[in-house]
C-alpha positions in Angstrom: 231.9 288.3 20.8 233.0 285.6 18.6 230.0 283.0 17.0 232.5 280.4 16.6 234.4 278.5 19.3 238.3 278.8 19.2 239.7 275.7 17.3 241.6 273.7 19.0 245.4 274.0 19.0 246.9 271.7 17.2 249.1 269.3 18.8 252.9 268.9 17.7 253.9 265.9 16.1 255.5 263.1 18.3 259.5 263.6 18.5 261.6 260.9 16.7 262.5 257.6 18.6 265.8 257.9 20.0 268.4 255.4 18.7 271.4 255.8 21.6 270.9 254.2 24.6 272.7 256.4 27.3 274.8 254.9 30.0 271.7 254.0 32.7 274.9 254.6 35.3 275.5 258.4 34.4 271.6 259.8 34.7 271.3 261.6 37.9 268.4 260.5 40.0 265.9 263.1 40.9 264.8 263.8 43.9 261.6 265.6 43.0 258.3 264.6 45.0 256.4 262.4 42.9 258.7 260.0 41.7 258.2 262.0 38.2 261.7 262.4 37.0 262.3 265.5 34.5 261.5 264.8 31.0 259.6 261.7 31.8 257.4 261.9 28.3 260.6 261.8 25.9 261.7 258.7 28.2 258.3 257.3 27.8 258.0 257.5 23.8 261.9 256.3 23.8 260.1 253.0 24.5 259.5 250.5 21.9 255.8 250.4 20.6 254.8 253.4 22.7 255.8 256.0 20.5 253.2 254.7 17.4 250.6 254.1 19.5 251.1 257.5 21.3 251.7 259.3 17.8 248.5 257.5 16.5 245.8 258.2 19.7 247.0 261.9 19.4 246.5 262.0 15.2 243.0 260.3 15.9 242.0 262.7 18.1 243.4 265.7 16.1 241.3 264.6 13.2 238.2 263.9 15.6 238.0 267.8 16.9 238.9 266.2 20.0 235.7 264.0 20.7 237.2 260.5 20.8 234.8 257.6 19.6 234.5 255.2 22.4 236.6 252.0 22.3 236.1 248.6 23.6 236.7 249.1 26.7 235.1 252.5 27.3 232.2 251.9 28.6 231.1 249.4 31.5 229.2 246.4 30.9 226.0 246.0 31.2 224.3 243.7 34.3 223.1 241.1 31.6 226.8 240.8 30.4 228.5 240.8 33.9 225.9 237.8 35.3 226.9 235.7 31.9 230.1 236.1 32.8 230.3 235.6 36.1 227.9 231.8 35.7 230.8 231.1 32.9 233.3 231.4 35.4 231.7 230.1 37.8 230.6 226.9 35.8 234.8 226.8 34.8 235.7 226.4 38.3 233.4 223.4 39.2 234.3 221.4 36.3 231.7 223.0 33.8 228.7 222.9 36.0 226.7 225.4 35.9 225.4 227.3 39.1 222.1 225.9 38.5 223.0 222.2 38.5 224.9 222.7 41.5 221.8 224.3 43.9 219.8 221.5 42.7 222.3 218.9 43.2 222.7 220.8 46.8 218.6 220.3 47.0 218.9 216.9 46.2 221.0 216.4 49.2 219.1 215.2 52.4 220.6 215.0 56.1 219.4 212.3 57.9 220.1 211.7 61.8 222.4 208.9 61.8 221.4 205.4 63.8 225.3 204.7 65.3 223.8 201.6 67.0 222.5 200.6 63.9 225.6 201.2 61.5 227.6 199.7 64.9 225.9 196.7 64.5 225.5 196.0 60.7 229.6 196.5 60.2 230.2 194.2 63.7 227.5 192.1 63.1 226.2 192.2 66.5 223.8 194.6 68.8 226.5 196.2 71.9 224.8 196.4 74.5 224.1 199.6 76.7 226.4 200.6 80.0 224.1 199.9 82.9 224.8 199.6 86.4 223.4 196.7 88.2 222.2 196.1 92.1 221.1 193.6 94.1 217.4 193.9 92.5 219.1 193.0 89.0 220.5 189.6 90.6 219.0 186.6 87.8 217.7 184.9 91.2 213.7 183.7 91.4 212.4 184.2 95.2 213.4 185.8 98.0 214.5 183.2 99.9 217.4 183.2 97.2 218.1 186.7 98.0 218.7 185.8 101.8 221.4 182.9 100.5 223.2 185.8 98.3 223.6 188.1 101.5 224.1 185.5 103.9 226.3 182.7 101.7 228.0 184.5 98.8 228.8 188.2 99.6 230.7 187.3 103.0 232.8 184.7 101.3 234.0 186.9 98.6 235.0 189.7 100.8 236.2 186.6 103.2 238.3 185.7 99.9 239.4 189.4 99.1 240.8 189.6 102.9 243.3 186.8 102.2 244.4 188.8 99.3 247.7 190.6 99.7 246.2 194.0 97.5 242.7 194.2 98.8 242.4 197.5 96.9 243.2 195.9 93.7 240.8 193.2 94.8 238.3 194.0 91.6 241.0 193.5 88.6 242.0 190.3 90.3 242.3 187.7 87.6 241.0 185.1 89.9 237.7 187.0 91.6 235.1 186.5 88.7 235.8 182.9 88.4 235.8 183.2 92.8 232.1 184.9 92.1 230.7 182.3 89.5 232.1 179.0 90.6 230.4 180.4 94.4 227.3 181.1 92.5 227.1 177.6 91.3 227.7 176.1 94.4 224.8 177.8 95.9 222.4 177.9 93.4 222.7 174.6 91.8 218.9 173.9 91.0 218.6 177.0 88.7 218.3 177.2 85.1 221.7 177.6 83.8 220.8 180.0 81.3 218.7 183.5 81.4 218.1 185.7 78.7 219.9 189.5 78.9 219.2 192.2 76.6 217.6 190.1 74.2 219.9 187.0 74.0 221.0 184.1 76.0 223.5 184.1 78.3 224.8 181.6 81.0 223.2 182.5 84.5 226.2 182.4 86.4 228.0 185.0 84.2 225.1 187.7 84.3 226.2 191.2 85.1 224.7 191.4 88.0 226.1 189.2 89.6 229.5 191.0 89.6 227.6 194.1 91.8 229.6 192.2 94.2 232.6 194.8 93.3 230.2 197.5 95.2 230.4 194.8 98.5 233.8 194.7 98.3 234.4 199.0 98.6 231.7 199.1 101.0 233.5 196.5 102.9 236.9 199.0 102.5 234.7 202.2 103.2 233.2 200.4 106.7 236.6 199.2 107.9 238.0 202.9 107.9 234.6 204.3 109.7 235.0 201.9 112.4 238.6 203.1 112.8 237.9 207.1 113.0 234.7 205.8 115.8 237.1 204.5 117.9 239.4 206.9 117.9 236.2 209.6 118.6 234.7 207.7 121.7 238.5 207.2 122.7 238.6 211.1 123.8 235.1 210.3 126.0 236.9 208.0 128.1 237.1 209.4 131.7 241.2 208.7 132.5 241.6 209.9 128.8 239.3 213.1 129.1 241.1 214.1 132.5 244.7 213.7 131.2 244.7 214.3 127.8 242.4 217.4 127.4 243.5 219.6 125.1 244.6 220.1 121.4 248.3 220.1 122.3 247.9 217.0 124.9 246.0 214.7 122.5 248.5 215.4 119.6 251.4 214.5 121.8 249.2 211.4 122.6 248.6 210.2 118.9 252.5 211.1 118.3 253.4 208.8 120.8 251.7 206.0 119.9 252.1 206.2 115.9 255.8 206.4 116.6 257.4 202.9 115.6 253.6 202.1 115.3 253.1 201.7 119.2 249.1 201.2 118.6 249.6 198.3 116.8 251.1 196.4 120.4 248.5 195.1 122.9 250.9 196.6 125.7 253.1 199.5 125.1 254.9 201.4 128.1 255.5 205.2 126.9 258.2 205.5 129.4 260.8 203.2 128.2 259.3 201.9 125.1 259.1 198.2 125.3 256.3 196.6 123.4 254.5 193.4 123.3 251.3 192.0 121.6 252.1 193.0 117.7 248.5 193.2 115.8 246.4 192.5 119.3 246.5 196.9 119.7 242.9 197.5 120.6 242.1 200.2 118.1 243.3 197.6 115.3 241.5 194.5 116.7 238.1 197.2 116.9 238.6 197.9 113.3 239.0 193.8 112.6 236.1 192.8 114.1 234.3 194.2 111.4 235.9 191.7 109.2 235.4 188.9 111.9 231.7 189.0 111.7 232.2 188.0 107.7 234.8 185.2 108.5 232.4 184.1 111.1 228.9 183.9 108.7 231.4 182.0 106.6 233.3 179.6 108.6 231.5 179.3 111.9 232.7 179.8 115.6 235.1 176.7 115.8 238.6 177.4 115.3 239.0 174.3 114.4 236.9 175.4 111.1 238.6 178.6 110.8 242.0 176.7 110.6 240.9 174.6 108.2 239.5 177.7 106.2 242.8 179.4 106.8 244.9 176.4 105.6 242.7 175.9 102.3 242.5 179.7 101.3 245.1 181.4 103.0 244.7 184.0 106.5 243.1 187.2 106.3 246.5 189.1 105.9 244.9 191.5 103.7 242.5 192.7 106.1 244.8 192.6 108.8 246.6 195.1 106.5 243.7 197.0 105.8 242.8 197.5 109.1 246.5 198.6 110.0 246.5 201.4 107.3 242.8 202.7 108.2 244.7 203.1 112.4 247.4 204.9 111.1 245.4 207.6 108.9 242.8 208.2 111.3 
């Protein structure tokens, strides 16, 4: 057995840089797997710069018994260098701050549940008051007695009012009802203050929300008008000529076919056989529906005609009810 390891062979020097370039055109490509083509380290010290750095790696190493010394970049850093770097870096990319001025500018930083009511009113310069929905308990009145006056005097002539209106379902964005509402108001409740205070301030009495609940009259007005109509037309079946002859499912809907064609209900007298009509608006299920409306032009005007004409000349006829009432017929 030998004592001594084999030396290692000796390498063989680097071959000479090439000075021809060959024509790139006329070197057949391999095809070996890889992507290695044949020769590849002669092509690789061919290039400029590689050769002297190859020839002088393989001559240090030669001279080293083949132990090479460790370079710069041999060995990993350590953690102390790598969390330096990283806070320079770091520091770089937010403008030269350091990590630990920006956690404590972070700490620094307090979230505080926003007042929008607050900032609402300090860039307005006023408080906005809160959505509510008023009643009749809201009403800026001071007894009950003035309660009774509001049902009895106000809220039939409004809806009085609306039924001369040609659109009663666009009766609440008239431009005319609030100034209808308030100048009523006034008339009826001249000896109060003419001021009240409202969330906090001081408004005029006569413009107080509340007051305008009135809307909710007028759709309950709408809303009766159209019960009354499909009540009629229920207790119409329970009549005992209607129940005999008109019986069934079939029978009844050749009935209400008959008299919604050319709008035959709508005619005190209507003869199914040859069509002739007469009476136009006096058809009972219409005037039954009216009535409803009646009572309010009655709390309003009285039971004199003569009254009601002169109502009727000063505001205009209840065409929009009339309408109303016609519509509510014909859907039910």
């Amino acid at each position: 057995m030998r004592n001594k390891p084999p030396s290692k062979p000796k390498l063989a020097p680097a071959p000479k840089i090439r000075t021809t370039i060959t024509n790139e055109s006329k070197v057949k490509k391999s095809n070996e797997i890889g992507g290695v083509t044949k020769n590849w380290r002669s092509k690789i010290y061919t290039m400029p710069g590689a050769a002297a750095s190859s020839t002088a790696s393989l001559a240090k190493s030669a001279t080293s018994g083949g132990e090479e010394e460790p370079g710069e970049f041999d060995q990993d850093e350590s953690k102390t260098t790598q969390a330096a770097a990283r806070l320079a870096q770091a520091g770089a990319s937010s403008g030269g701050r350091s990590r630990g001025a920006r956690v404590k500018e972070e700490d620094d930083v307090k979230l505080v549940p926003a007042d929008v009511a607050e900032i609402d009113s300090k860039e307005r310069g006023s408080v906005p008051s809160a959505r509510k929905s008023y009643a009749k308990r809201d009403l800026p009145l001071t007894s009950t007695s003035q309660v009774v006056n509001w049902d009895k005097d106000i809220v039939p002539f409004i809806i009085v009012w609306v039924g001369t209106l040609a659109d009663t379902f666009g009766a609440n964005a008239h431009p005319e009802l609030r100034d209808t509402v308030s100048n009523r108001w006034r008339l009826i409740f001249p000896k109060l203050p003419s001021v009240v205070e409202h969330n906090g301030g001081t408004i005029k009495r006569h413009e107080h929300p509340a007051i305008f609940s009135i809307f909710q009259a007028i759709r309950t007005w709408r809303s009766e008008i159209g019960k009354l109509a499909v009540e009629y037309m229920s207790a119409l079946w329970e009549y005992e000529l209607m129940a005999e002859k008109w019986n069934t499912i079939q029978l009844r809907r050749e009935y209400i076919e008959m008299y919604l064609d050319k709008n035959a209900f709508a005619y005190e007298d209507f003869s199914p056989t040859d069509g002739t009509r007469s009476g136009a608006f006096r058809g009972a299920l219409l005037l039954q529906s009216f009535m409803y409306h009646v009572r309010h032009l009655v709390r309003v005007v009285g039971k004199n005609l003569a009254d009601r004409l002169d109502y009727f000349e000063e505001h205009g006829y209840p065409i929009g009810a009339m309408a109303l009432c016609f519509v509510a017929c014909f859907d039910r």
